[in-house]
Backbone bond lengths (Angstrom), bond angles and torsions (degrees), N, CA, C in turn:
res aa  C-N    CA-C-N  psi(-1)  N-CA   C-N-CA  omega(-1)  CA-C   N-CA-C  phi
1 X - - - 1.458 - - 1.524 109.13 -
2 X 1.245 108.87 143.81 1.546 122.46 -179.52 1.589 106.43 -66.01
3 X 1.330 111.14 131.68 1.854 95.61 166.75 1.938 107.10 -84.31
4 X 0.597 109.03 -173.83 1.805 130.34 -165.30 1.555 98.06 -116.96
5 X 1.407 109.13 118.50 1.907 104.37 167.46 1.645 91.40 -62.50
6 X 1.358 116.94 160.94 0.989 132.14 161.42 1.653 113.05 -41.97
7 X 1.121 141.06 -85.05 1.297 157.25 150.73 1.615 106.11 1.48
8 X 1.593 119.34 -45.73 1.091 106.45 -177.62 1.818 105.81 -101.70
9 X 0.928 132.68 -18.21 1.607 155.99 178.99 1.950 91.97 -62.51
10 X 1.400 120.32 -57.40 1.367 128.49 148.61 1.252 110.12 -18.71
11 X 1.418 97.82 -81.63 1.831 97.19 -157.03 1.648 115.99 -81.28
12 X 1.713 108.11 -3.17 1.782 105.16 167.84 1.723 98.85 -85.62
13 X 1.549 126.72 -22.21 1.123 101.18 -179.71 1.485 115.30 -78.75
14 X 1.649 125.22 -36.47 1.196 115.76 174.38 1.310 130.40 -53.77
15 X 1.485 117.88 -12.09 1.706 137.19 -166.30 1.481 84.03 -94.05
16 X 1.186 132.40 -64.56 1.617 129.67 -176.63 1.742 103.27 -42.76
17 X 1.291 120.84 -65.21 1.423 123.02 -163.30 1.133 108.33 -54.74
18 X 1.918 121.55 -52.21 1.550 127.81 164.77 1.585 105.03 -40.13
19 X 1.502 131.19 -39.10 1.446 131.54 -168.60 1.553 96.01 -71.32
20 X 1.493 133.52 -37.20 1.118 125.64 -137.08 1.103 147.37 129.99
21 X 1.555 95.64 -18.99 2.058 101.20 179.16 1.302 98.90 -85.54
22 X 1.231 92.04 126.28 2.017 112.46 154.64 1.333 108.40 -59.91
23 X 1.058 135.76 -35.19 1.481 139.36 178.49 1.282 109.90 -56.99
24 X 1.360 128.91 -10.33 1.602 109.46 -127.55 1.859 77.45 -100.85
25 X 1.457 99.09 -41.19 2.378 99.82 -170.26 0.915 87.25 -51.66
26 X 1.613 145.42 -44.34 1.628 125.68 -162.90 1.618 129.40 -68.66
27 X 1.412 84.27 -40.75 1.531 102.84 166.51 1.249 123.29 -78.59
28 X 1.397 134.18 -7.68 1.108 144.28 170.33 1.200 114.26 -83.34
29 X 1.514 117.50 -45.94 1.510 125.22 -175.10 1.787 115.17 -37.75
30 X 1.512 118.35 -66.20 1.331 142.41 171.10 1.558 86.09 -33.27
31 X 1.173 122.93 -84.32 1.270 128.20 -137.85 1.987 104.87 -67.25
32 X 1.262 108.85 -7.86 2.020 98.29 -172.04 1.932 74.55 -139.07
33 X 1.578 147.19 -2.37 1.520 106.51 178.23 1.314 109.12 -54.56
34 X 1.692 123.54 -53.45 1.889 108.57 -173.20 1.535 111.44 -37.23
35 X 1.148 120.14 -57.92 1.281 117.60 -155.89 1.461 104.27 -76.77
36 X 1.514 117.80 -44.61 1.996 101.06 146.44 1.342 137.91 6.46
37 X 1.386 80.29 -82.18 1.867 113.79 -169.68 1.812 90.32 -60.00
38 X 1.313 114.54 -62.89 1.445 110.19 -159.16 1.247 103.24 -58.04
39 X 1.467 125.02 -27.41 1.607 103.55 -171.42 1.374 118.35 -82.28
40 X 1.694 101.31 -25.57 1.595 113.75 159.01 1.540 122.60 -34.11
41 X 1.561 78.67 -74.04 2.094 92.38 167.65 1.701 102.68 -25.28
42 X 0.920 107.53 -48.34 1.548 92.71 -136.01 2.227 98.11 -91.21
43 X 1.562 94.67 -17.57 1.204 99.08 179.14 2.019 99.60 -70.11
44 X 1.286 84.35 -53.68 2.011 90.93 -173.48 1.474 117.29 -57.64
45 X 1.576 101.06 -8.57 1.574 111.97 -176.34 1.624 110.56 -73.68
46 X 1.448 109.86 -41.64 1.216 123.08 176.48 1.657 119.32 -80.08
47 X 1.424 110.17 13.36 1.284 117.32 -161.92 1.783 103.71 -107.74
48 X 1.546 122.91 158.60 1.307 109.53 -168.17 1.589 107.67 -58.99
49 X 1.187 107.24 -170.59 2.045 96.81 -165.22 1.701 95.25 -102.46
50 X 1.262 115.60 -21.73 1.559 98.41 179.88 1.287 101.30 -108.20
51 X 1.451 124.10 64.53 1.688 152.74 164.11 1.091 104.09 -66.77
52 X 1.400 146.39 107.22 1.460 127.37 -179.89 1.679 112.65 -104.26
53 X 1.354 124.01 29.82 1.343 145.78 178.95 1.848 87.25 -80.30
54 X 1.158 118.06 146.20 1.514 117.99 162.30 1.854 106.86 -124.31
55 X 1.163 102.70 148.91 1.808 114.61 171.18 1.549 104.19 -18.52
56 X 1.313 89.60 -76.84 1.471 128.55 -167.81 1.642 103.25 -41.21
57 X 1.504 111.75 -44.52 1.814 119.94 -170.92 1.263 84.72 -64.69
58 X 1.557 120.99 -50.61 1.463 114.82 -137.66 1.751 104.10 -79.72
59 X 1.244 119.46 -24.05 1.402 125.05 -168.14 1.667 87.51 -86.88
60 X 1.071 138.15 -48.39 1.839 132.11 171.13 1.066 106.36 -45.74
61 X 1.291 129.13 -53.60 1.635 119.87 -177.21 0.988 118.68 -81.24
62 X 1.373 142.87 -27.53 1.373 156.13 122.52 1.569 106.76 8.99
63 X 1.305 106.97 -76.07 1.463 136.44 -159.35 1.095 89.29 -58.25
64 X 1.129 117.10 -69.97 1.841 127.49 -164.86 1.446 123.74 -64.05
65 X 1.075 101.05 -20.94 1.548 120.27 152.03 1.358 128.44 -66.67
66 X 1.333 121.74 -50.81 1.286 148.33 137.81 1.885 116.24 -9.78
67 X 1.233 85.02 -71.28 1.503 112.27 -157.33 1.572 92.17 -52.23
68 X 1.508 112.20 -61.11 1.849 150.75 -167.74 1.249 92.28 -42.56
69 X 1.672 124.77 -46.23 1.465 122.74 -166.23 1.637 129.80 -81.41
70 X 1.749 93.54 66.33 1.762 96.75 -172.53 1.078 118.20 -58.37
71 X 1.431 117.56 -16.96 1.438 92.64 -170.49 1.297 101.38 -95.32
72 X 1.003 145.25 69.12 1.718 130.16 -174.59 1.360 95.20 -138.94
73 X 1.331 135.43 129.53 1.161 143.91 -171.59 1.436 115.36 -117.83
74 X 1.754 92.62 102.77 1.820 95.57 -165.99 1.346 125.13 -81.59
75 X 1.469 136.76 118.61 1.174 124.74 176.25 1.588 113.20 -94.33
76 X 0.967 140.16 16.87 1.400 123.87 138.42 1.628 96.35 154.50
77 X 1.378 109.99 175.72 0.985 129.01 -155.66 1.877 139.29 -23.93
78 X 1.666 80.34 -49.88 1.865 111.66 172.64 1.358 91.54 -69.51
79 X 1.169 150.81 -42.51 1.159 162.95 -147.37 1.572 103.35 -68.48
80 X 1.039 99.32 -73.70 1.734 124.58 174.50 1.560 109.46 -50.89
81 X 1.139 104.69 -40.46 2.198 116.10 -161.94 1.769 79.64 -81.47
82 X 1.427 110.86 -8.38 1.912 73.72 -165.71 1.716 83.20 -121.39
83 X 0.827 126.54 -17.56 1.720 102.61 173.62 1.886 107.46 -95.45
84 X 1.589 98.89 -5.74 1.685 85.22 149.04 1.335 131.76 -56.68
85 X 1.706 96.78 -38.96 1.432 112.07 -165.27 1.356 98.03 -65.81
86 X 1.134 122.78 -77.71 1.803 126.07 167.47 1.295 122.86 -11.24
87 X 1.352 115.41 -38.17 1.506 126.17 157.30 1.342 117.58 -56.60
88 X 1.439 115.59 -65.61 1.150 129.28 -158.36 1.411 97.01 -74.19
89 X 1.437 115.74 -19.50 1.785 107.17 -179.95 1.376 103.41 -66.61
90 X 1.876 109.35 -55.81 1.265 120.53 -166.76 1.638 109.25 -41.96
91 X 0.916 111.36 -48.09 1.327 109.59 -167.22 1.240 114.43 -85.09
92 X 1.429 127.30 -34.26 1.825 105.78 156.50 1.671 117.03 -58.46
93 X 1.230 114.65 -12.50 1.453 102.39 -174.50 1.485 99.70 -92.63
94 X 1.384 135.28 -27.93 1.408 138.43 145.10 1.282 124.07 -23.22
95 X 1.386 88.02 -55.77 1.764 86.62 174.52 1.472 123.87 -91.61
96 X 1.273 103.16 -8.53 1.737 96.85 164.97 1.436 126.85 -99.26
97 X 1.808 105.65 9.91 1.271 104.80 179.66 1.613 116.96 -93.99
98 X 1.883 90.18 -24.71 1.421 121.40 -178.80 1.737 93.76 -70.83
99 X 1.296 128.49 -64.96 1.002 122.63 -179.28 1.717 124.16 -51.95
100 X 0.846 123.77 -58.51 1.614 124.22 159.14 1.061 104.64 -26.10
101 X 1.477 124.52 -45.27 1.814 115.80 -160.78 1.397 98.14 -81.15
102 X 1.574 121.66 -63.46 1.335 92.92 164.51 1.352 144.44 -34.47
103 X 1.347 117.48 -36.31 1.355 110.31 174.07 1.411 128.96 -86.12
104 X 1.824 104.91 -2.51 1.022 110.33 169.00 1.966 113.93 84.03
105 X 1.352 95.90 28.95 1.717 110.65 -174.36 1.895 110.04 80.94
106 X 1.776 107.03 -18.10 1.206 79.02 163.77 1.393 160.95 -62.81
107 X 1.212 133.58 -34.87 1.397 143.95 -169.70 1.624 106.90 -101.80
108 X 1.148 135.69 71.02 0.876 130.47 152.63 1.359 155.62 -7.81
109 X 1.443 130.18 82.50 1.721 109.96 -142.27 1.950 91.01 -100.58
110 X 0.845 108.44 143.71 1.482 151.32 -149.44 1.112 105.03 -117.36
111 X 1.692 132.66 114.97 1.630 125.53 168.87 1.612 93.96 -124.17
112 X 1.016 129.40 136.41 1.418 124.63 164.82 1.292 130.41 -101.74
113 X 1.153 98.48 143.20 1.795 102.71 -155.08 1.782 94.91 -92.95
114 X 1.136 85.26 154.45 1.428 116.11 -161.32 1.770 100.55 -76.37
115 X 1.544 103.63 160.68 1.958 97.65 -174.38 2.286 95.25 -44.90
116 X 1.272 109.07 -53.76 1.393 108.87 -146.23 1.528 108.45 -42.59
117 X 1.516 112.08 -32.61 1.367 130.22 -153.88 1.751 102.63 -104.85
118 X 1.729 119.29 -28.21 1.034 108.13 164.56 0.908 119.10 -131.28
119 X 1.577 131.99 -177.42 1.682 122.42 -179.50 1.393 95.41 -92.44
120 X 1.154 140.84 -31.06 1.153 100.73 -177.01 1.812 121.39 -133.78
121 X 1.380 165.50 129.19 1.050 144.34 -114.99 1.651 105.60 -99.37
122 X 1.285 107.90 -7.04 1.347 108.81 175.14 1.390 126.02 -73.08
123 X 1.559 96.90 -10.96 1.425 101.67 -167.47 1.374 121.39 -88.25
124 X 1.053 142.96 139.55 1.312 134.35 -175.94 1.645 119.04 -128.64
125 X 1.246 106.32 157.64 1.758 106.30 -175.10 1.339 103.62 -134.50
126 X 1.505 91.60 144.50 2.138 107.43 177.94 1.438 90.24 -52.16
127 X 1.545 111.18 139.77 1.317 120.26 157.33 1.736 111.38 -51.72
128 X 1.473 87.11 -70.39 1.908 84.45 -167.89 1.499 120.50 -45.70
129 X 1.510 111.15 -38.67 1.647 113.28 162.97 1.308 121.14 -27.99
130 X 1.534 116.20 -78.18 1.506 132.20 150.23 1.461 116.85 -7.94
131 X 1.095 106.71 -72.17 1.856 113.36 -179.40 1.543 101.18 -60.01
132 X 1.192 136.20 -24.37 1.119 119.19 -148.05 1.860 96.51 -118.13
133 X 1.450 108.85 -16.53 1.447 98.66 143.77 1.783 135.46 -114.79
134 X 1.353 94.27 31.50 1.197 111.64 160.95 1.797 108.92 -95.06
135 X 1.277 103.06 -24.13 1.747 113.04 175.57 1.593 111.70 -72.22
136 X 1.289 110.22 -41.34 1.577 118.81 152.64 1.233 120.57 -65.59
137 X 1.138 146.73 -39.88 1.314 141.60 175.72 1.564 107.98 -87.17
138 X 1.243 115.77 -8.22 1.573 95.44 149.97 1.530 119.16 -98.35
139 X 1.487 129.45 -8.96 1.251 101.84 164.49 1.337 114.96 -86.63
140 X 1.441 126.16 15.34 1.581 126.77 -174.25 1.811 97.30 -95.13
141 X 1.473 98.74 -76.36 1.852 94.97 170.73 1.778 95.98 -123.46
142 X 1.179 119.23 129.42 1.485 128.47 153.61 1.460 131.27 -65.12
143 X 1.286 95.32 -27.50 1.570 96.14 158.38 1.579 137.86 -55.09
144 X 1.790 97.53 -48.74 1.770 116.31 162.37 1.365 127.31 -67.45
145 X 1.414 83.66 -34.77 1.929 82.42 149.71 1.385 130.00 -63.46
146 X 1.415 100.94 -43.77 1.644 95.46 -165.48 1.528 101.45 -74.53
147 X 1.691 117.20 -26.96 1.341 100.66 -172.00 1.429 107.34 -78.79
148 X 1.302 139.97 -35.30 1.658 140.05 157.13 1.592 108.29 -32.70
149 X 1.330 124.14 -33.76 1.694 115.18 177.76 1.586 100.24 -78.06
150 X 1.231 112.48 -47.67 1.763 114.79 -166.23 1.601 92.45 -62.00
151 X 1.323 118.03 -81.93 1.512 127.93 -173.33 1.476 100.20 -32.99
152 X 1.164 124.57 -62.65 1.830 114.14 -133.52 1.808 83.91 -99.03
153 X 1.099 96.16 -55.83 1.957 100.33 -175.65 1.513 116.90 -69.65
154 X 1.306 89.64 -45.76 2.305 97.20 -175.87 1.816 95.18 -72.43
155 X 0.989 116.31 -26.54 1.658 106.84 -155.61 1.710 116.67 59.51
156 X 1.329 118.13 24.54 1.268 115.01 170.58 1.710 126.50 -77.49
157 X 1.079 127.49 150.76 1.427 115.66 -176.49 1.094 107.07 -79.39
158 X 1.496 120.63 -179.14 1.555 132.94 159.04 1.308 113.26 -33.88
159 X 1.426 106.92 -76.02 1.630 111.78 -179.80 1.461 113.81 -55.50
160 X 1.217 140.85 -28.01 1.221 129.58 170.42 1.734 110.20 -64.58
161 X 1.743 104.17 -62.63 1.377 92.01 -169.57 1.371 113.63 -62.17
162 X 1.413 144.35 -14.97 1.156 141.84 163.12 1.620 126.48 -51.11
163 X 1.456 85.76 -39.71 1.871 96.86 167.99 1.663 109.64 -60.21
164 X 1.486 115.48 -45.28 1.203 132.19 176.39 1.707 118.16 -30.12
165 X 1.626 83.96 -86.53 1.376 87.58 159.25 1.283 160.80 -105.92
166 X 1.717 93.30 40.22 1.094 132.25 -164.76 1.765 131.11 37.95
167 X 1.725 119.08 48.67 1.282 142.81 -166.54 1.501 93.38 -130.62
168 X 1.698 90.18 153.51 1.910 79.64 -175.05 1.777 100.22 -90.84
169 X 1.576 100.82 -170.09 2.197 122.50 -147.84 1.974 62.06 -66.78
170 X 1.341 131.51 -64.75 1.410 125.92 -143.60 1.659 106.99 -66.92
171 X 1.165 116.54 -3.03 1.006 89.85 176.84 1.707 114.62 -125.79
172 X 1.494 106.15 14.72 1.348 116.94 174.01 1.992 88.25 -102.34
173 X 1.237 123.48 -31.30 1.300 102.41 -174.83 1.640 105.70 -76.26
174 X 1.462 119.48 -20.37 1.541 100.47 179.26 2.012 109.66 -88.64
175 X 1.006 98.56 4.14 1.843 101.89 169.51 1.183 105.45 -98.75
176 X 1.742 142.06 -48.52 1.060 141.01 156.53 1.416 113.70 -15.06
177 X 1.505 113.92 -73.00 1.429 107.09 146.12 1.182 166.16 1.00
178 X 1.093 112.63 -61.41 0.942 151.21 179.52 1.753 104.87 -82.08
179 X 1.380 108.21 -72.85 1.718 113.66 -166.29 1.672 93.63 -72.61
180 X 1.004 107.38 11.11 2.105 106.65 -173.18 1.676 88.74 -97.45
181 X 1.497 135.15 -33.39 1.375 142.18 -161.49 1.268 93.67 -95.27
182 X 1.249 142.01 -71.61 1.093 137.66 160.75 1.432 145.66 -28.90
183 X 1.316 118.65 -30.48 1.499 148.77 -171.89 2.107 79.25 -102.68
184 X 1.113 140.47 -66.12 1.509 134.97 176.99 1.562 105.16 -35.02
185 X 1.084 131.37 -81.30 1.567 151.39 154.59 1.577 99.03 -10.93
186 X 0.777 126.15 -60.59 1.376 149.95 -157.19 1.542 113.75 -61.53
187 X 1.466 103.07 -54.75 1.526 106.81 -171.80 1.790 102.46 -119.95
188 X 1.446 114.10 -13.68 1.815 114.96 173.48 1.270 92.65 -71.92
């Protein structure tokens, strides 16, 4: 028997789970937690430093969130990495909305955007801000939204999110663009 690259071993298990196997989240888990965790990392990286969310929480709740969403019919790999991300957004912005309320608007939680999204790396933006003109920029175009969740949240490339939503790398990199100028405007 042939083994499966990883990448494609991915996308026959998500086609099974969309089919129906209960087996399939278990067997899936092993095969995408590293790459989980890392995108976690990298979300909590940008997060204030006394964040008490861990990788590890965020890829469990992630998952389980994940898991919950029967009706979602996965076509393969990019597919999955980017409505993780959507997850994994939702729920830091959960917790910083929850947190604000406790504090009553004081403490501000802070994600910093990356060179692509800002000019400069020092700079940082309120999470909930962010979400909340990403909530505007999806009822303006949904497309620039979705590619701002894949790109900035999924960490997927051009060519992936293009597979996604099935448009080619050139024409998600000139909207990328685009919703990166807009989304600036937006929340400065």
């Amino acid at each position: 028997m042939i083994s499966l690259a990883p990448r494609e071993e991915v996308t026959r298990m998500l086609i099974d789970w969309s089919g129906g196997d209960r087996q399939a989240p278990e067997k899936l888990m092993p095969l995408v937690y590293e790459e989980l965790r890392q995108l976690a990392r990298q979300y909590l990286q940008r997060e204030r430093p006394d964040h008490t969310l861990q990788a590890t929480g965020l890829v469990h709740e992630a998952y389980l969130r994940l898991v919950d969403q029967s009706t979602t019919t996965w076509q393969n790999r990019a597919h999955f990495f980017g409505v993780a991300a959507q997850v994994m957004r939702r729920i830091l912005v959960d917790y910083a909305r929850s947190h604000r309320a406790e504090k009553r608007g004081g403490g501000w939680d802070k994600l910093a955007f990356d060179e692509a999204l800002a000019p400069s790396a020092e700079r940082s933006i309120d999470l909930v801000a962010l979400d909340d003109a990403l909530k505007d920029l999806l009822a303006l175009d949904p497309r620039q939204s979705q590619i701002v969740e894949l790109r900035f949240f999924g960490g997927l490339t051009n060519e992936e999110v293009g597979e996604v939503l099935d448009v080619s790398p050139r024409t998600v990199k000139r909207e990328w663009r685009m919703a990166k100028a807009w989304l600036r405007r937006e929340i400065t």
